[in-house]
Backbone as a chain_set.jsonl record, in Angstrom:
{"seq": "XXXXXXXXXXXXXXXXXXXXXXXXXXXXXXXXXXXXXXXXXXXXXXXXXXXXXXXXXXXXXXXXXXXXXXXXXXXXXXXXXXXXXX", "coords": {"N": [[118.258, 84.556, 105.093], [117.884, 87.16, 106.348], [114.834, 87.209, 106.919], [114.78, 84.763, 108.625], [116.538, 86.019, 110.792], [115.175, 88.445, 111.458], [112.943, 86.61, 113.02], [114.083, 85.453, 115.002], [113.309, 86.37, 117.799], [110.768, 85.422, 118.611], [108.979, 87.988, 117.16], [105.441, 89.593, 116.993], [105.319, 91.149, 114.58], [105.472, 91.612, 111.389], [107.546, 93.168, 109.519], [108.839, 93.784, 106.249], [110.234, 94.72, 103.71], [110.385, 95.219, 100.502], [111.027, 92.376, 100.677], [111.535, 90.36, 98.082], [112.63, 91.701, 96.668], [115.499, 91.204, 94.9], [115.55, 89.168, 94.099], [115.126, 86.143, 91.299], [112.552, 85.354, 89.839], [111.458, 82.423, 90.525], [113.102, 82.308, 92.992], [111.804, 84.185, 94.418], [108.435, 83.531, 94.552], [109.233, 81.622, 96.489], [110.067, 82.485, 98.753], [108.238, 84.136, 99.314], [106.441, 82.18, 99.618], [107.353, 81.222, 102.146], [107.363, 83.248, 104.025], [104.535, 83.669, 104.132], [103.96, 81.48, 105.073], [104.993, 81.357, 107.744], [103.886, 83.999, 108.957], [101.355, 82.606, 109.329], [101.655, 80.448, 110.819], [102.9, 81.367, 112.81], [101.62, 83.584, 113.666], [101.756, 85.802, 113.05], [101.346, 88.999, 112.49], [101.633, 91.077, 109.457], [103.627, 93.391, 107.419], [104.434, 93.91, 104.24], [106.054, 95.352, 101.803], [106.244, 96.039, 98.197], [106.743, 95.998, 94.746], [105.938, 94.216, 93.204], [103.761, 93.184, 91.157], [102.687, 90.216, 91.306], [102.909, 88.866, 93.51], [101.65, 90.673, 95.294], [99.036, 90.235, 94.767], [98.279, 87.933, 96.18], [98.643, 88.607, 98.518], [96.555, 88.885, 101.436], [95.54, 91.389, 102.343], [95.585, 94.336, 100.353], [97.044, 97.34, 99.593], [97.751, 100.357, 97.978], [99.495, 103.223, 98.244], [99.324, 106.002, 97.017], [99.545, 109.021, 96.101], [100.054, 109.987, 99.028], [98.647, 108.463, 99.965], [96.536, 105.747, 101.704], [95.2, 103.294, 99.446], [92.774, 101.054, 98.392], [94.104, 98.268, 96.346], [92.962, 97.647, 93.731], [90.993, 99.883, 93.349], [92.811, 102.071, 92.665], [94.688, 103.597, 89.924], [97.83, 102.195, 88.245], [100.322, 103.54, 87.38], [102.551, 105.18, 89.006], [102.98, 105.171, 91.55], [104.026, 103.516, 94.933], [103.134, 100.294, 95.922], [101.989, 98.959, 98.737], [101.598, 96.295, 100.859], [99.633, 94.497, 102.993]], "CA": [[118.881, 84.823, 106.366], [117.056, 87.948, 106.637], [113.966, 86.357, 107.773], [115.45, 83.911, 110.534], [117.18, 86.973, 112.056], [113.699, 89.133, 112.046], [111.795, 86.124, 113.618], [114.526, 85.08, 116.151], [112.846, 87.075, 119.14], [109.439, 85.423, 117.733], [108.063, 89.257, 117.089], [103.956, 89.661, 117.138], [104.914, 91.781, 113.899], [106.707, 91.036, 110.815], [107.821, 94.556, 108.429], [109.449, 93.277, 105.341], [110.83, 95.883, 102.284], [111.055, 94.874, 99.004], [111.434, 91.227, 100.328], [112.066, 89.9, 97.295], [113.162, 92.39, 95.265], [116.692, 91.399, 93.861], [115.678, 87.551, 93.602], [114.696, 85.823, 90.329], [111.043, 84.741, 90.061], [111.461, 81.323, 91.025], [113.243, 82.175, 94.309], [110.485, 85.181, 94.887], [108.377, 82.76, 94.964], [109.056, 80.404, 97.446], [110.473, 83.617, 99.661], [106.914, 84.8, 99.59], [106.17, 81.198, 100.189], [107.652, 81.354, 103.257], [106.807, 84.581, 104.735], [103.003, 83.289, 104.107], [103.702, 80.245, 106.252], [105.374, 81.884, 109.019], [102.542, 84.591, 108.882], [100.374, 81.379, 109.423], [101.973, 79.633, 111.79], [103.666, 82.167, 113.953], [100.263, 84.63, 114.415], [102.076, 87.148, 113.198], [101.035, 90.622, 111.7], [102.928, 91.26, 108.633], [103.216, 94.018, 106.422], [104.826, 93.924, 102.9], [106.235, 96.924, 100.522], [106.634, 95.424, 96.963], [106.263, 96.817, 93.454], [105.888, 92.915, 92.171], [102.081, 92.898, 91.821], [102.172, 88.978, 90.953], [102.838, 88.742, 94.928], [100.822, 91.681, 95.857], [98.009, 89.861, 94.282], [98.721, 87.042, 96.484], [98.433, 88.741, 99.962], [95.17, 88.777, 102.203], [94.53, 92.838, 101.922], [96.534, 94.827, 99.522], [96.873, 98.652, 98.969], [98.658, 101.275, 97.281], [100.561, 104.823, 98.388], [98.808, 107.356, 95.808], [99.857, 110.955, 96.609], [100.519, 110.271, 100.194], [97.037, 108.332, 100.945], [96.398, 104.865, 101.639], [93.736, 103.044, 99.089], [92.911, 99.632, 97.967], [95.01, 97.922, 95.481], [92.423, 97.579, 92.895], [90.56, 101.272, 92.881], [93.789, 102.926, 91.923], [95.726, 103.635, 88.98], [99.248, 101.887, 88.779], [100.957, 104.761, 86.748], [103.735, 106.405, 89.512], [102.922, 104.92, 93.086], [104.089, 102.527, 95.26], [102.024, 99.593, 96.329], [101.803, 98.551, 99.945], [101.182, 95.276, 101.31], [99.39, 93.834, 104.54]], "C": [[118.183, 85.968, 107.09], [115.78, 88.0, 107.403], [114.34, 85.637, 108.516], [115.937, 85.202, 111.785], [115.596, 87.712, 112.48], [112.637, 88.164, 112.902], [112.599, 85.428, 114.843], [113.776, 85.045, 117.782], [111.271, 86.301, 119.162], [108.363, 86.758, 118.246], [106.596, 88.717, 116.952], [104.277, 90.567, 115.218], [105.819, 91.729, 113.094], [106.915, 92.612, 109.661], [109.241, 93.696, 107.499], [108.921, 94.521, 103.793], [111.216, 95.644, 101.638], [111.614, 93.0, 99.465], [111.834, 90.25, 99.352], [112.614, 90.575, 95.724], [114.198, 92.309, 94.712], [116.51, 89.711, 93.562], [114.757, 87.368, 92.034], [113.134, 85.148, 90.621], [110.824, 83.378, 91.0], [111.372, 81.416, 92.519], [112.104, 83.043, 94.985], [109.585, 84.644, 95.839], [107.902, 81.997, 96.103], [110.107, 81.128, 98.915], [109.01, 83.821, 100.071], [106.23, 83.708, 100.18], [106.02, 80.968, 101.853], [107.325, 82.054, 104.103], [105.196, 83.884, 105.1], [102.792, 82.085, 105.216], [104.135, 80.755, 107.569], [104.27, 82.791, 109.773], [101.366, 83.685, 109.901], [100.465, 81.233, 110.962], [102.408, 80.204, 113.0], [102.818, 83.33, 114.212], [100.413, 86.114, 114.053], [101.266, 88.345, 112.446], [101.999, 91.052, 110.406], [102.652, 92.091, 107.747], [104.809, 94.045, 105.2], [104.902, 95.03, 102.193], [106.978, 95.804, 99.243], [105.828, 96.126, 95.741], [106.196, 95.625, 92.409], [104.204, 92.892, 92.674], [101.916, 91.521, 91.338], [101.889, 88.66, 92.735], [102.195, 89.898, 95.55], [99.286, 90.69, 95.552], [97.558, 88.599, 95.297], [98.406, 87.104, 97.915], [96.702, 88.846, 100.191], [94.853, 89.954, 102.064], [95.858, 92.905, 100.777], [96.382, 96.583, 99.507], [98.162, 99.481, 98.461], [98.72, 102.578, 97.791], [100.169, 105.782, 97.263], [98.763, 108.453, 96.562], [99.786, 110.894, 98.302], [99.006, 109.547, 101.008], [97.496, 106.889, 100.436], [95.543, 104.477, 100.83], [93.858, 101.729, 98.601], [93.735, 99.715, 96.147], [93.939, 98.125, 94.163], [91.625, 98.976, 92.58], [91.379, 102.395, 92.8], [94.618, 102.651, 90.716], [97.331, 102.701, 89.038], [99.995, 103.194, 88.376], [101.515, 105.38, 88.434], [103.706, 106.61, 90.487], [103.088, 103.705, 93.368], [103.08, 101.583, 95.874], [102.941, 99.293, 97.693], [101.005, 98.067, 100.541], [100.869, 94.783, 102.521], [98.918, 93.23, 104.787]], "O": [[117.893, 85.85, 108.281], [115.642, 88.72, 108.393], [114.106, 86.137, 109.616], [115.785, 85.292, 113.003], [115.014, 87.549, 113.553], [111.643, 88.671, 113.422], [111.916, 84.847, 115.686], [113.705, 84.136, 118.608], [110.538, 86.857, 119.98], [107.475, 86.781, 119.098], [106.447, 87.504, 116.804], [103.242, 90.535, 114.554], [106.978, 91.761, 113.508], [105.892, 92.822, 109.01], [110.264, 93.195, 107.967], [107.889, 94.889, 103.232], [112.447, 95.638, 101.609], [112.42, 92.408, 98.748], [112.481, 89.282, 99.752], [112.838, 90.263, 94.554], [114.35, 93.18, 93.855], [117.311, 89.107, 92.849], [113.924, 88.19, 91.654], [112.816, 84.522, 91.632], [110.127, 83.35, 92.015], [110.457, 81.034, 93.248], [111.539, 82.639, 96.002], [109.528, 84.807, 97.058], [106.779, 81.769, 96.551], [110.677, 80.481, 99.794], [108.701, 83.632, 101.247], [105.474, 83.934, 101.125], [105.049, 80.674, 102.549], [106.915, 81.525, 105.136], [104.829, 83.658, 106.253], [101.831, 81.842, 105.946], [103.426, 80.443, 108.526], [103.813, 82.509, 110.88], [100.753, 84.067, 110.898], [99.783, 81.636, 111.904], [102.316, 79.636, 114.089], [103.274, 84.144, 115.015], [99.789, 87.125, 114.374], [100.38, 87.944, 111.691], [103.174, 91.341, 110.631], [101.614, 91.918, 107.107], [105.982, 94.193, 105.542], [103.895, 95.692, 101.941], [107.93, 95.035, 99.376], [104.704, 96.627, 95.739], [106.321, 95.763, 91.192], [103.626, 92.722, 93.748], [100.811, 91.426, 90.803], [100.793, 88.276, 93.145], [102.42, 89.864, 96.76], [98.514, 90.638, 96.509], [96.378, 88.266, 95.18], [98.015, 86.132, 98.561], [95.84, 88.874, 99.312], [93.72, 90.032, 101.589], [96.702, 92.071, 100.448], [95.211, 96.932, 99.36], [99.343, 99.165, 98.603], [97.619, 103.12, 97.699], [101.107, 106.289, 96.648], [98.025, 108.717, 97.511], [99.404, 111.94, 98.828], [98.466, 109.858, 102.07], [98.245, 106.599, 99.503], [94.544, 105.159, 101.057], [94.975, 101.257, 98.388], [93.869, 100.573, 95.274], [94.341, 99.065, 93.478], [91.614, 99.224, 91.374], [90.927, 103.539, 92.839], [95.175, 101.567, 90.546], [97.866, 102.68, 90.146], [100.247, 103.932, 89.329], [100.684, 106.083, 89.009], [104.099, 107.683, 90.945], [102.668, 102.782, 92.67], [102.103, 102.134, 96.382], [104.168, 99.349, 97.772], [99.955, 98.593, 100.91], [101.83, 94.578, 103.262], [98.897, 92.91, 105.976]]}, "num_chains": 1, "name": "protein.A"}
């Protein structure tokens, strides 16, 4: 429901937090599924905060929040920062 209401207006820019963070894998998923097609189809800009790196792995860039700096997903540590998705 969350998504229908954010794309009502059809925004240029989609901000999504922890989108699937209280669902079970399955639904994850085919949440992230979705997002990815809308993304697609609707031109949009979308950025992603998630601490599931199966779907971090998944997006077109990726980076991570280490001590207050932006850096790619892969030339940082995981140990005790959030990742952030775009």
């Amino acid at each position: 429901m969350a998504v229908a209401r954010a794309l009502v207006n059809n925004p240029r820019l989609l901000l999504a937090d922890e989108p699937t963070g209280d669902l079970d894998e399955i639904t994850a998923g085919r949440v992230f599924d979705l997002i990815q097609r809308l993304h697609l189809t609707h031109g949009l800009t979308s950025i992603l905060v998630t601490h599931n790196m199966d779907l971090a792995a998944r997006c077109s860039r990726a980076l991570r929040l280490e001590s207050g700096r932006l850096a790619p997903l892969a030339s940082v540590s995981h140990s005790g920062s959030q990742s952030v998705k775009i």
